[in-house]
N, C-alpha and C positions, 0 to 999 in steps of 0.2 A: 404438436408444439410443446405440449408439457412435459417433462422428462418423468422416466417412469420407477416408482417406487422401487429402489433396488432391494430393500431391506424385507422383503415379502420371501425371503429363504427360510427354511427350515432346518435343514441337517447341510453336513460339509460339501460343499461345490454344487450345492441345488442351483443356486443363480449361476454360476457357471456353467451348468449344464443349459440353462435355457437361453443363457447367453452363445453359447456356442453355437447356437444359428439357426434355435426355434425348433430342431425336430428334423428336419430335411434340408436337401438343397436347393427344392421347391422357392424357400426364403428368399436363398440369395440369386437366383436366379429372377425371380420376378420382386427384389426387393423396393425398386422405384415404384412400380405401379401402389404396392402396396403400404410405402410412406406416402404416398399421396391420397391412397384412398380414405389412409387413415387421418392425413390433415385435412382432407376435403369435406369433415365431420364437423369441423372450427371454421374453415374461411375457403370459400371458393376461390381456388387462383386461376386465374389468366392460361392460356393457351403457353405463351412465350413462357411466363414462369412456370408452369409444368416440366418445359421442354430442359429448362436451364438446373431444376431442383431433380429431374433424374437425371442428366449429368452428371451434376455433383452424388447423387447416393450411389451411381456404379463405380466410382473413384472411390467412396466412402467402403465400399462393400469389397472392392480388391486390396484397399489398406489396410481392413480388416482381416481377412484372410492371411494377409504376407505378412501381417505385423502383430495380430495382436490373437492368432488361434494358435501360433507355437505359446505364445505364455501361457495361454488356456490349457494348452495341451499338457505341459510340464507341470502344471497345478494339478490337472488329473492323475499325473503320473504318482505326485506327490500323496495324495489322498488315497490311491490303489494301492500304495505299496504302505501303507498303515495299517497296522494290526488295528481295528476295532476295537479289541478289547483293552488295549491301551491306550489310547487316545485320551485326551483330558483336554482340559478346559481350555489353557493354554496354546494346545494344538489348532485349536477350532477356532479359536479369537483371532489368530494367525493366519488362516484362510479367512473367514469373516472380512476381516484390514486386506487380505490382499485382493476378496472379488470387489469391494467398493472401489479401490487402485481401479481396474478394470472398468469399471463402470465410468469413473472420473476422468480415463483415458479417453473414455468413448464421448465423451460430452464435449470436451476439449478439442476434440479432430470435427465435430459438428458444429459449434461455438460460431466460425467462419460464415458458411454459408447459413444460417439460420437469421444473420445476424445479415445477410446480404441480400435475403429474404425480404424478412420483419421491414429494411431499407425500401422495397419494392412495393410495399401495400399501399394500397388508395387507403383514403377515412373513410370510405366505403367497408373495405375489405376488415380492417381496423374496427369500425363498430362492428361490424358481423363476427369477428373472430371472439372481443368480450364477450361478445351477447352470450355466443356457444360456449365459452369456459364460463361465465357465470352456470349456465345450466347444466354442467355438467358437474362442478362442482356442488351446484343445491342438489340434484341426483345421490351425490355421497353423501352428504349432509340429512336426507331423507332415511336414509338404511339406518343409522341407528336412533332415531329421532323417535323421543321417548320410552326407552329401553332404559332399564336399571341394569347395575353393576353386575348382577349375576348376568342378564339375559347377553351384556356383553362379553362377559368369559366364557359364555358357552359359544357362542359364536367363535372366541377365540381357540378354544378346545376343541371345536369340530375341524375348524382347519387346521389345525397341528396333527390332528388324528389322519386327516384325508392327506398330509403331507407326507406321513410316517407310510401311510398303507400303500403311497405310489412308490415309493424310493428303498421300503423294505419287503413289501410285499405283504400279508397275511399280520394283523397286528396281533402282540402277546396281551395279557391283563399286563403284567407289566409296562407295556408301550402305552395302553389309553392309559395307566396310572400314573405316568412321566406327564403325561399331554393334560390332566387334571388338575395336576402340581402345578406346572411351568404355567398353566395359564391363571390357577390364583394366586400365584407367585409376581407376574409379570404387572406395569405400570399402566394404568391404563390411561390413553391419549386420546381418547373420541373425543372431548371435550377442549383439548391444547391444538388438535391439529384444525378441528374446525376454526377457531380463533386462528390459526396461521391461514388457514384461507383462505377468510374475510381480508387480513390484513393484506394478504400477496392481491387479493382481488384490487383493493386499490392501488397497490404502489403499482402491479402492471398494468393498469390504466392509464396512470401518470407517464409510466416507462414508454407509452407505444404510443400517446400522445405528444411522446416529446421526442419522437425518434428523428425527427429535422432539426435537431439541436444537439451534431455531434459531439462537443464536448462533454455534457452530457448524457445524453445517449450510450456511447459506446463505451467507456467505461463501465455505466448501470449495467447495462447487454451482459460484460463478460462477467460482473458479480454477478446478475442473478444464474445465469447459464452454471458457472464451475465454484459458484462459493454459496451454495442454497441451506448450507446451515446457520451463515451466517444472519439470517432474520429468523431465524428458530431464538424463542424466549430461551432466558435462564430456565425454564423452570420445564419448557418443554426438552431442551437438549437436556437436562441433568435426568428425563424419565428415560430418552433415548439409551443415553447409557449406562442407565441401570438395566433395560430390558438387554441390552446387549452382551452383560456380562451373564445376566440369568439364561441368555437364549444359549449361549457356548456352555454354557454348566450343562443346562438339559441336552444341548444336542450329546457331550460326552457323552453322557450317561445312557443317552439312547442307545450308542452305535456299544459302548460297553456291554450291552443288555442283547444284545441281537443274538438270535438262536444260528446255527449253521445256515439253516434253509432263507435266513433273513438277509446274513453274512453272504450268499450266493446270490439273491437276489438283487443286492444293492452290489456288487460287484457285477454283474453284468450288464448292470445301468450306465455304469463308468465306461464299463470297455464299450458299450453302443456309444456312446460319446464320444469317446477317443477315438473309436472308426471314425464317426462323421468327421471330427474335425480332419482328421487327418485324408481324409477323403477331398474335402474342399482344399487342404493346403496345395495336396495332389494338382489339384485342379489349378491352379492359379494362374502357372506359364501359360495354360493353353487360351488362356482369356487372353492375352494382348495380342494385338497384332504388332506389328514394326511400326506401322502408324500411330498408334494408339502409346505403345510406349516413348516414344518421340514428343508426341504434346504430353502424356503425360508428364514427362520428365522436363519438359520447360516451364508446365503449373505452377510443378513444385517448387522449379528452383525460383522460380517467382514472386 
């Protein structure tokens, strides 16, 4: 149910890669079972609601495909046919803004049935669902709970290092010296995002106890779904993008730095990517039947 950090990228078209459909077509072919396994973690739903929530993620999962893996695709295209060693800061801020687009899209075509959902729960379901997001948030709130500033830049430098080593392969002194930088350089938010979660923890308590008050309601629903920065403080959105200008400086400077064997490596990450997607596009017709596209095509226009 909680939308998922999209800003956990590291270098250009990393969330695009993992947004392209996880790795396999494994994903989408068993995509319902495994939206549900993984809301069944929050709130146990009902037989009938199971039945009606993978409905809606195989519709979710072919609009996906037909509509939004050719944008993916032509992003990659974008980023493959970039010299490396000229890319700058600018270039990278540019994809940055366009995988969040992506993400924002995706929220938006879900927004509907999440919201048709949330509509369907008992106060049963309801208290079990907070219960589970408060504990899954004290969960995050535990990891860096009592850690100093260094012990959390190194945390931050170890995953910048582990990003650099999937996507280029074999890291240079040069790369863990970029990942050094960038993370004493970078703002640090353990302390602003926990305060946004205490805070979101009550206003969605308020939100899903008042979901039988559509005027209210359904409005709240689509702010917090597609406008989630807007209860980000001043002070936490102004870290946001400063880290974001500092993350497109470093990534430049990474992909500027990359040796041949690195320059190979991260190209052939892309063109795996651009198979799959285009792999699944492949696949799309053969998903509907003539039945299937007939209700589908009266949903929509509905």
């Amino acid at each position: 149910m909680k939308r998922k950090d999209i800003k956990r990228s590291i270098a250009i078209g990393w969330l695009l890669l993992a947004m392209v459909g996880c790795g396999t077509k494994f994903i989408y072919s068993n995509l319902d079972w495994i939206v549900i396994e993984y809301i069944d973690d929050y709130v146990s739903l009902s037989r009938g609601q199971e039945e009606i929530l993978s409905d809606r993620i195989e519709w979710l999962s072919r609009w996906h495909r037909k509509e939004e893996l050719p944008i993916y695709l032509r992003q990659l295209d974008t980023i493959r046919e970039q010299d490396p060693s000229k890319a700058d800061a600018s270039f990278v801020a540019e994809q940055m803004t366009e995988l969040r687009a992506h993400g924002k899209r995706l929220v938006e075509q879900m927004t509907p049935d999440l919201y048709a959902l949330t509509q369907q729960l008992s106060d049963e379901q309801v208290d079990e669902l907070l219960t589970n997001l408060a504990e899954k948030d004290e969960a995050l709130l535990e990891k860096y709970q009592g850690l100093d500033e260094q012990a959390i830049r190194a945390i931050y430098q170890e995953r910048i290092e582990r990003s650099f080593e999937r996507w280029y392969g074999e890291l240079t002194d040069d790369h863990r010296n970029l990942a050094y930088r960038w993370s004493q350089e970078m703002m640090i938010t353990v302390i602003d995002w926990q305060m946004h979660r205490e805070n979101m923890q009550r206003y969605v308590n308020q939100l899903l106890r008042r979901r039988n008050d559509i005027a209210y309601y359904q409005p709240e629903f689509q702010r917090f779904m597609n406008d989630p920065e807007s209860y980000y403080t001043d002070t936490l959105m102004d870290k946001i993008m400063k880290n974001r200008v500092i993350a497109a400086d470093y990534i430049a400077q990474s992909l500027n730095t990359l040796s041949n064997k690195q320059q190979q490596h991260l190209a052939k990450e892309i063109d795996d990517w651009r198979d799959i997607a285009t792999d699944l596009m492949a696949g799309v017709a053969l998903d509907y039947s003539p039945t299937a596209l007939m209700v589908g095509s009266a949903y929509n226009r509905g």
